[in-house]
C-alpha positions in Angstrom: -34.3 -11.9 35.5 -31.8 -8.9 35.0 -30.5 -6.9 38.3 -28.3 -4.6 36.8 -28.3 -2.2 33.6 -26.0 -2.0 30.5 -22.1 -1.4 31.7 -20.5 -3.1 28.5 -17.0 -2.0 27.9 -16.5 0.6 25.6 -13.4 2.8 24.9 -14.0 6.1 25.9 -15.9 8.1 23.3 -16.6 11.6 22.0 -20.4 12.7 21.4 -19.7 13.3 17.9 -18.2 10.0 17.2 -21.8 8.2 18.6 -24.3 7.6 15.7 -27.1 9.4 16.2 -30.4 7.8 14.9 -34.1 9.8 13.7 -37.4 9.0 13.7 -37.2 8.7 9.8 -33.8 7.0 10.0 -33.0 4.1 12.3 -32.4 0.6 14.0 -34.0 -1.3 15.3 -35.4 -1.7 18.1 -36.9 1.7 18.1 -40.1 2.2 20.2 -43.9 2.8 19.2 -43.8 6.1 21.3 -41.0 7.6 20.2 -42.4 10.2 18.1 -41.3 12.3 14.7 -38.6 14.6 15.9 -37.5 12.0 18.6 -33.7 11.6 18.1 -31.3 8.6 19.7 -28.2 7.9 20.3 -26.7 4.6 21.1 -23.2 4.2 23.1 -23.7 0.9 24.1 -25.0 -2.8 23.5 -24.6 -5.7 25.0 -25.3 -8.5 22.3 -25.9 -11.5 24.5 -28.7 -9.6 26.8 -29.8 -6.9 24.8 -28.7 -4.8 27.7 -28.2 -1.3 26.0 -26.9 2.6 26.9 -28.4 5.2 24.9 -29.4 9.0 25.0 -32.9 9.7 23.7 -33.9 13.5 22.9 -37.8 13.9 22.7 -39.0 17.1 20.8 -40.5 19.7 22.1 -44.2 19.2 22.9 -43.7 15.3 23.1 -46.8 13.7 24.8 -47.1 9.8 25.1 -50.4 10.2 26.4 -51.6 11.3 23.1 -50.6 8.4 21.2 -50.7 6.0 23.9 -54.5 6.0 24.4 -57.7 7.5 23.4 -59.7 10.1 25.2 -61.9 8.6 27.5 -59.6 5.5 28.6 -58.3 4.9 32.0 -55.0 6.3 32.7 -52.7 3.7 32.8 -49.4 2.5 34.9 -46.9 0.8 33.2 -44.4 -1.9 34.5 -41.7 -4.3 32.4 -39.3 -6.8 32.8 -36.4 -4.4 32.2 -34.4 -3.0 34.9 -34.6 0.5 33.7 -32.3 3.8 35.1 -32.9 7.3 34.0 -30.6 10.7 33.8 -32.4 13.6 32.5 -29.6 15.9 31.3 -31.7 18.4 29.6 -34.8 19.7 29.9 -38.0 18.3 32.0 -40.2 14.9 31.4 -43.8 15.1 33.3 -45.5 12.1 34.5 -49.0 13.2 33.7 -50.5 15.2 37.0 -48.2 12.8 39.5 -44.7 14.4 39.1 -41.7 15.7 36.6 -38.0 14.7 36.6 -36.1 18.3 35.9 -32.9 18.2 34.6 -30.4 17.1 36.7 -32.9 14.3 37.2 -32.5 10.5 37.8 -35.0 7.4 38.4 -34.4 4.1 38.7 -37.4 1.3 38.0 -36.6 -2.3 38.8 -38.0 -5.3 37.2 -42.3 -5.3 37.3 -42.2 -1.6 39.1 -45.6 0.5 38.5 -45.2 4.1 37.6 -47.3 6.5 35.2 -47.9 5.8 31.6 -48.8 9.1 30.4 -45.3 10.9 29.7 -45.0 14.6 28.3 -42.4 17.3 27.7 -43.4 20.8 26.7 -40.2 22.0 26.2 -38.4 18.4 25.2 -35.6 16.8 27.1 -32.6 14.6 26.8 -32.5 11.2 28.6 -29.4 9.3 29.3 -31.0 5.7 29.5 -29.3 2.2 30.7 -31.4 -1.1 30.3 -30.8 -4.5 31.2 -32.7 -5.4 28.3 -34.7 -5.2 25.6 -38.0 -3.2 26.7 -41.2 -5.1 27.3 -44.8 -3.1 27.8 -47.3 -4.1 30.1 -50.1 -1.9 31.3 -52.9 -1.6 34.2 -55.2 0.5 35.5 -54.6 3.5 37.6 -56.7 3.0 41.0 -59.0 5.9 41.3 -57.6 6.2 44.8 -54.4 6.3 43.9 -51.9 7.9 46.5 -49.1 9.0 43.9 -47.0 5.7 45.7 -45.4 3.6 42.9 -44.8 -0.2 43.8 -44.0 -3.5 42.9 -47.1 -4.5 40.5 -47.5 -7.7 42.6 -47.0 -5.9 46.0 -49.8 -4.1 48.0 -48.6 -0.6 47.9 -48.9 -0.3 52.0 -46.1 -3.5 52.2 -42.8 -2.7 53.2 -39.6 -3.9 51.0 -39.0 -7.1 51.8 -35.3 -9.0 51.6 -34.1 -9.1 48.1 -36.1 -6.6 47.0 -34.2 -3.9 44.8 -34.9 -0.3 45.9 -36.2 2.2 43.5 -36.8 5.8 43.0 -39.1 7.8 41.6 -37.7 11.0 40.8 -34.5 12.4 42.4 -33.2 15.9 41.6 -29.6 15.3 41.8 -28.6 18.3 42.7 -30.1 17.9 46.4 -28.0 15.0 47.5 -25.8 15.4 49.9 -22.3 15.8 48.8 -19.1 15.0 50.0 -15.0 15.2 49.5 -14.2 11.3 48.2 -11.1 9.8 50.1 -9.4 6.4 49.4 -9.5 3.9 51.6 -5.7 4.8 53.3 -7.5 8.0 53.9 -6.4 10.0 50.7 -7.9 13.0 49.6 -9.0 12.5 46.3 -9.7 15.8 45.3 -13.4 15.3 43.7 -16.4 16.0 45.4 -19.2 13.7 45.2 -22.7 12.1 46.0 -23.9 8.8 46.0 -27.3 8.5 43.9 -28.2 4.4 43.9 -26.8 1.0 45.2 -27.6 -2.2 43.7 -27.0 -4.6 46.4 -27.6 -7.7 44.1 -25.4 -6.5 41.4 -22.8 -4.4 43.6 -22.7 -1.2 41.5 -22.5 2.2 43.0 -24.4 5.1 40.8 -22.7 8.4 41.9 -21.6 12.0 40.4 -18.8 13.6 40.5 -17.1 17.3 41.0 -13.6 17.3 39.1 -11.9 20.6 39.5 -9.8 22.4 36.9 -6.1 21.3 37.0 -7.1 17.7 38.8 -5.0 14.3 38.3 -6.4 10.7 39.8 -2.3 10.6 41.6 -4.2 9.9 44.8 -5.7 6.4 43.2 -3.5 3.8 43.8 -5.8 1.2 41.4 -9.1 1.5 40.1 -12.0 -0.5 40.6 -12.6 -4.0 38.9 -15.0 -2.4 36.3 -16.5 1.2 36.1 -18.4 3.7 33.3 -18.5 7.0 33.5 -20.4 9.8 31.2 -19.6 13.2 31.3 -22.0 15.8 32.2 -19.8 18.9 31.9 -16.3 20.0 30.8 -13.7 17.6 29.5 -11.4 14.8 31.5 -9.1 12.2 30.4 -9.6 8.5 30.9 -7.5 5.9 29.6 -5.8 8.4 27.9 -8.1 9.7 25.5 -10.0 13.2 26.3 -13.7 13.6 26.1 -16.4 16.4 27.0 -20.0 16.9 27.1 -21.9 13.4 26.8 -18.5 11.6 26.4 -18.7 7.9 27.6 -16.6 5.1 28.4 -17.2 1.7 30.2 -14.1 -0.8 31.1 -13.4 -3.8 33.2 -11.1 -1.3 35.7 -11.4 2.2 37.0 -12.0 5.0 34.9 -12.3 8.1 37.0 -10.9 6.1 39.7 -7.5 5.8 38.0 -4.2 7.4 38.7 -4.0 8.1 34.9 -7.6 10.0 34.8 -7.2 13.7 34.6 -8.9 17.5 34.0 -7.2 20.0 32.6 -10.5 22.1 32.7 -12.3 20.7 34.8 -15.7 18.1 34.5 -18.9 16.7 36.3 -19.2 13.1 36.0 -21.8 10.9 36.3 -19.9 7.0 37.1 -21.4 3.3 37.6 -18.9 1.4 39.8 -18.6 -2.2 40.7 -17.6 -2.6 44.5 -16.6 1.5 45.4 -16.1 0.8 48.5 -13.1 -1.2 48.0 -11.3 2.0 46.6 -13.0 4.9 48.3 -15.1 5.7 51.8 -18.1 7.5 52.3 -20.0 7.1 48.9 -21.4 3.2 49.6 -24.4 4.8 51.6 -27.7 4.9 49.1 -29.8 7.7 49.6 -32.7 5.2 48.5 -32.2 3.6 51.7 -32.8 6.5 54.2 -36.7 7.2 52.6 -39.7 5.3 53.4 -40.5 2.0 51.1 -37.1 2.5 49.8 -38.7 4.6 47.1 -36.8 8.1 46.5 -38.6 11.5 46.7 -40.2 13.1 44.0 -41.0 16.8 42.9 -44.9 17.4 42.0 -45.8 18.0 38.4 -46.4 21.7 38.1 -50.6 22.8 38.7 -50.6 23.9 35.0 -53.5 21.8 33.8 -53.4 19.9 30.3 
């Protein structure tokens, strides 16, 4: 089984040179609940897993519940094999009555790990997604009882994590990590500012963001990373000599951000996956996952608007 999302190498990559695929015209695989009006956009694919990186915009008023099942039918949790992470860089997804992911919002849902089936956006949202592979459905029964706690579907929701077991979160909002000024391992100020948002201990990649201010140069880097992505949020930067903004991507088998040829002229906020950070830089290898209870993260409460 899969432990670790799409990172494929890519060169870096504008928005506007990315395809960008509608509900009337696209590829395959494209999903039964992906209404008319849903748009996506794939940056990567990984043709021996079907590991894939895409952004998927859902219109306004989407609602999976609707289509997913009739009235009258159990709400539903859904689990798959696919390791699954999410980055909500516009707008707000709703997980039924349980809980919404605001942009800046991330999640992360290891392999055969229950959350709500019944999905909704009033106002529509964009989803920067990475999978590990092609997505499989299975369903089951929301407990009556149920505490809001997601969980392993073949783990009693009272169980602690046990060894191996790959921590997840349920909604983050990224903006209240915890963040910090990024130095190399000689003790180098590196000029960005940053928080860590996941570790994958099985795979060794670090998901982090960070602060590049206007003017800044990687000089402080003596070597990247053995393999890092990195997808811009805000403003432009240079990586491996080309210059992208706003949804820009790039993925390689070295450093990226964490190069001594990366640079802003305006300034950026990046969102990065690195392979083994902590051999280049201190302080971001600590997973905020790990400091909450049942290694799940924190969540913000669907608003009381009923539906």
């Amino acid at each position: 089984m899969a432990s670790n999302v799409d990172n494929t190498p890519i060169v870096p990559t504008t928005f506007a040179e990315l395809r960008t695929e509608t509900y009337e015209d696209h590829d395959e695989p494209w999903q039964w609940n992906w209404q008319p009006g849903t748009e996506r956009t794939v940056i990567s694919t990984d043709a021996a897993t079907g590991a894939s990186t895409y952004l998927l915009r859902f219109p306004p008023g989407y609602d999976r519940g609707m289509r997913h099942r009739p009235d009258g039918v159990a709400e539903q949790f859904e689990w798959h094999n696919v390791h699954e992470e999410v980055f909500c860089v516009e707008g707000r997804l709703t997980f039924g009555e349980w809980f919404e992911l605001p942009s800046p919002g991330y999640l992360n849902h290891p392999p055969r790990w229950l959350h709500p089936a019944n999905q909704y956006s009033d106002e529509g949202c964009v989803l920067l997604i990475k999978n590990s592979s092609p997505f499989d459905f299975c369903y089951t029964d929301v407990p009556q009882d149920w505490n809001g706690v997601e969980h392993l579907v073949d783990r009693d929701p009272d169980q602690p994590a046990a060894p191996g077991d790959l921590p997840a979160v349920t909604a983050l909002a990224v903006n209240d990590l915890p963040r910090r000024p990024v130095r190399t391992r000689a003790g180098k100020d590196t000029g960005l500012t940053a928080a860590a948002v996941y570790h994958n201990p099985v795979s060794g990649w670090t998901t982090w963001t960070a602060e590049v201010p206007a003017g800044w140069t990687g000089a402080a880097f003596d070597g990247g990373t053995d393999a890092e992505s990195a997808f811009v949020l805000d403003g432009e930067i240079d990586l491996d000599g080309r210059r992208i903004g706003k949804w820009g991507y790039g993925s390689a088998e070295h450093g990226l951000l964490t190069s001594p040829s990366a640079a802003s002229p305006t300034g950026a906020t990046v969102l990065c996956w690195t392979r083994s950070l902590g051999s280049v830089v201190t302080g971001l290898t600590e997973d905020p996952v790990d400091r909450l209870t049942n290694g799940q993260g924190g969540h913000t409460p669907a608003a009381d608007t009923p539906r």
